[in-house]
N, C-alpha and C positions, 0 to 999 in steps of 0.2 A: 504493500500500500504506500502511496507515493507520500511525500513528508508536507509536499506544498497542498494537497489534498486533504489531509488529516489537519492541516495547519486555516485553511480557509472554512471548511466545516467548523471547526473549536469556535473559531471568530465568531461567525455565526449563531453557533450555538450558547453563546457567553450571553452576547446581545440579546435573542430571544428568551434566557433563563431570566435576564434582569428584568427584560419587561413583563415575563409571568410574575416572576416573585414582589413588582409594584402592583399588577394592575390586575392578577389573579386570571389571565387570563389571554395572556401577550405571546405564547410561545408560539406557536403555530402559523402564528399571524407576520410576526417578524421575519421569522427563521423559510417559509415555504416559497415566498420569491425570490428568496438568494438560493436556496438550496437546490431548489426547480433546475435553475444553472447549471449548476453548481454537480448534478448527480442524477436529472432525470428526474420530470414530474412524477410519475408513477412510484419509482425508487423512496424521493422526496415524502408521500404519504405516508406510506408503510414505514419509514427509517420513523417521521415525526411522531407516528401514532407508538413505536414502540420505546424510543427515549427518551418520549414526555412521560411515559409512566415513573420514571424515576423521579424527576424533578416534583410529578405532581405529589407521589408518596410523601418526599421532606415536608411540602408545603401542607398538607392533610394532617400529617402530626403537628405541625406547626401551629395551624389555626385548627384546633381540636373544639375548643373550648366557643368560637366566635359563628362556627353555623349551624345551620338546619336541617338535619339530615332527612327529614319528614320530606319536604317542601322539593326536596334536590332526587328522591325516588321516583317521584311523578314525573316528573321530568326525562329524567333516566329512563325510564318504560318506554315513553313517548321518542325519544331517542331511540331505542331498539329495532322499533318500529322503520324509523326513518333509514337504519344504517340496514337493514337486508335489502331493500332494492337497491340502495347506495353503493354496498359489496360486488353488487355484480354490475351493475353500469361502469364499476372500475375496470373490471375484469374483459369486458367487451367494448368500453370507449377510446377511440385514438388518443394520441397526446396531444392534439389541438383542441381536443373537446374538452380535455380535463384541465387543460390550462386556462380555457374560455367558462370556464365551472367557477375554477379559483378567481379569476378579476372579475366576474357578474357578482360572486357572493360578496366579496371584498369593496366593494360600490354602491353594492345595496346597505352592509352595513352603514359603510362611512354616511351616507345620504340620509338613513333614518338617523344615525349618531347626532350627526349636523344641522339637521331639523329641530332637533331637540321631539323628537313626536311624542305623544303622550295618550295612551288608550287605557276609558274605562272597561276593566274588565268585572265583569259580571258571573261569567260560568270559567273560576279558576281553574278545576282541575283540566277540564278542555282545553283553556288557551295554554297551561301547563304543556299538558300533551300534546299539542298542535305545534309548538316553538320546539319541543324535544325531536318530533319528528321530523321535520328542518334540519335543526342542526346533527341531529344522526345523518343524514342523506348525506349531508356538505359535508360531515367528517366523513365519512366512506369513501365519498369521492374524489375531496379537494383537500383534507386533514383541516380542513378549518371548521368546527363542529364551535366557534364562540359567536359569531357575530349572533344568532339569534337568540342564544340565550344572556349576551350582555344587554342585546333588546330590552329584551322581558325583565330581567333585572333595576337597569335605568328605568324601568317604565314605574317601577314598582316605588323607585326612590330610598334604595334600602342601603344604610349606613356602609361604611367602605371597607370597614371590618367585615361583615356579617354578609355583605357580597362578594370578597375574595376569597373568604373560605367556603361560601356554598359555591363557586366557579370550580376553584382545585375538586373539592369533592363530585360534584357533575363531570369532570372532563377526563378523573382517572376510570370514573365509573363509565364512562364513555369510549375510552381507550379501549378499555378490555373489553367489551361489549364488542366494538368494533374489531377488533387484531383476531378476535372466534370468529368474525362471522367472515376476515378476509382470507383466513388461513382454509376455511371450509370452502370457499368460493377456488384456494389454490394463488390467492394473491400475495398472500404473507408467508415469508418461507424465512424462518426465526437467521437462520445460520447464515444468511447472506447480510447482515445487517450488525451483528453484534459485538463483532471487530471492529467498526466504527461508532458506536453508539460505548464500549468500553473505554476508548482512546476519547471522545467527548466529556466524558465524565465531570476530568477536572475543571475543565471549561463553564461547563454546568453547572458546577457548586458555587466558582465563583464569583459567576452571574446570581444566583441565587444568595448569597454572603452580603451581597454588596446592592441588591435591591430589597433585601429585606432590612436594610437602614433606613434605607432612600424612605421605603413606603409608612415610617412611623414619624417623618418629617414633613409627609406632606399636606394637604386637609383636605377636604372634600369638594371644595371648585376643581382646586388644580387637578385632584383625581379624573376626576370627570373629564376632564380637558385631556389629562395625559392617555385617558383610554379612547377619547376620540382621535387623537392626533398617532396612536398606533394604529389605528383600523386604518386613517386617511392614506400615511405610511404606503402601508402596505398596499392599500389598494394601488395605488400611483405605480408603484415599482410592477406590482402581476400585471396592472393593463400594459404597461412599456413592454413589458416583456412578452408577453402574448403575442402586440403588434409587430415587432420586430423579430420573432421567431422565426 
């Protein structure tokens, strides 16, 4: 494995851990337009969907005490749901299609982010399950399983503790949800991936070390600010890259 290879992925992956570990929700989002590049959309998901399980695990003990695990199950189902057709539209769509997946969902977030949009919701456990099943599809397909449930979240107005820890706990419980249903489908093959997700590690922790400071320094505009301006981010960079592919 090449040095400048393993050295451009860490970068990457530093970056994306920091913005999990502020914004409880940043890794996938960061990390899948440079990685796209970087190793192959397709490669790209399956790597994200199974390195993020490490990072999410610190973060879940971390914030044990600040979420809701009741609230984060419905959700999860709802998810499940989304990521078996998700599984196999990976399995059977080109790499333009799934590229063209990633900067549609990454645009859609950033545009509802930036509206600031705001829905009365009336029948929770539905729109619970209706936003899980979304974001299971886009993680199956695109590894970005956050934009709609940061949605649902902002919508809801829930303190920045109490939505980074039910984010981590939704998105590990989403991980693995998804990595069964892609290894079934024949997309996820463990042993091509864990030589570089091992070599990431340290990269990883110390993005994680170093935004879990950042996130007790910040307050709740800038929050909000800094999770929109990672969606925009990203989106910017997937659509570049899609068009000039």
């Amino acid at each position: 494995m090449e040095i400048q290879y393993v050295f451009l992925v860490s970068v990457v992956i530093f970056a994306a851990s920091l913005a999990q570990a502020v914004t409880g929700f940043g890794f996938a989002l960061v990390a899948a337009p440079f990685l796209a590049i970087i190793m192959g959309p397709k490669e790209t998901v399956i790597f994200l969907l199974f390195s993020g399980m490490f990072m999410k695990a610190v973060m879940v003990y971390k914030t044990w005490k600040d979420g809701h695990s009741n609230q984060v199950l419905v959700l999860f189902l709802g998810s499940l749901l989304g990521a078996l057709p998700g599984a196999y539209f990976l399995k059977i769509a080109s790499v333009n299609t799934i590229k063209a997946v990633i900067g549609f969902c990454l645009l859609f977030a950033t545009l509802a982010l930036m509206k600031n949009l705001k829905f009365k919701i009336i029948h929770q456990h539905l729109a619970q399950i209706g936003c899980g099943f979304i974001s299971g599809f886009c993680g199956a397909t695109a590894g970005l399983n956050g934009p709609p449930i940061v949605c649902y979240y902002l919508n809801e107005n829930l303190p920045k503790e109490a939505m980074r820890a039910n984010l981590v706990r939704f998105f590990i419980l989403g991980n693995a949800g998804t990595l069964a249903l892609s290894y079934y489908w024949g997309t996820f093959r463990p042993g091509e991936i864990i030589n570089i997700t091992l070599l990431s590690i340290p990269a990883m922790l110390l993005g994680w070390f170093l935004g879990e400071r950042l996130f007790y320094k910040i307050n709740a505009v800038l929050f909000n600010r800094l999770v929109i301006g990672t969606v925009l981010v990203s989106s910017i960079v997937t659509i570049a890259s899609s068009l000039f592919s």
